[in-house]
N, C-alpha and C positions, 0 to 999 in steps of 0.2 A: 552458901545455903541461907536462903531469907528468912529463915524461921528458927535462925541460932541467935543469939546476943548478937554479935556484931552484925548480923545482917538487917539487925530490928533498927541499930543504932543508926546504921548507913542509911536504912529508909527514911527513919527520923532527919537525919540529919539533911538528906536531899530536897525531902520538902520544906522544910525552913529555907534555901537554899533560894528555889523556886519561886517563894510564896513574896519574897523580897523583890525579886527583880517586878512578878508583875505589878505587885504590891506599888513600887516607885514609877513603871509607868502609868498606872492608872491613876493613881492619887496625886502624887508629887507633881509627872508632867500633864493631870488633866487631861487624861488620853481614854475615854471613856469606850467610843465605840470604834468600829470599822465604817464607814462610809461609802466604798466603795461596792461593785459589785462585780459578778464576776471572779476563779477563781484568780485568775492570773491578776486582776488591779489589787482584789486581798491581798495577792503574796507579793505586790512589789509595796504596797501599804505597810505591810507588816515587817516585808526589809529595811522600807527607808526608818522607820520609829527603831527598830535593832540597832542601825547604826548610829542614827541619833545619841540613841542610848548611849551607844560603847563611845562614841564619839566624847559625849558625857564625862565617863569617867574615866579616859584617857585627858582630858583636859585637868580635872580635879586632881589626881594623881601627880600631874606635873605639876600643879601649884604646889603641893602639899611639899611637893621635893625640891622645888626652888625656894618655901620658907625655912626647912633645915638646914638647906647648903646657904 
């Protein structure tokens, strides 16, 4: 139920969630606009900057664990 405490939280807590990831590719990687046209170049535009991304912080991740270990 979205309109009991926990479901106010889980809304809360989603869009913080959300608002970070675009938040880093816009700002951090300077990813302002879409360029292309068309829907199909959008959506391979919009996957290559996704993977990028995950790319990203699968890279970061493993530093972080090879300076523990």
């Amino acid at each position: 139920n979205l309109q009991s405490i926990h479901g106010a939280l889980l809304r809360m807590n989603r869009s913080i969630q959300a608002e970070g990831t675009f938040g880093i590719i816009k700002y951090d990687r300077r990813y302002k606009r879409i360029v292309r046209r068309g829907l199909d170049s959008v959506r391979v535009e919009i996957f290559l900057v996704s993977i990028g991304h995950n790319l990203y912080k699968i890279y970061n991740k493993q530093m972080r664990l090879r300076e523990v270990a």
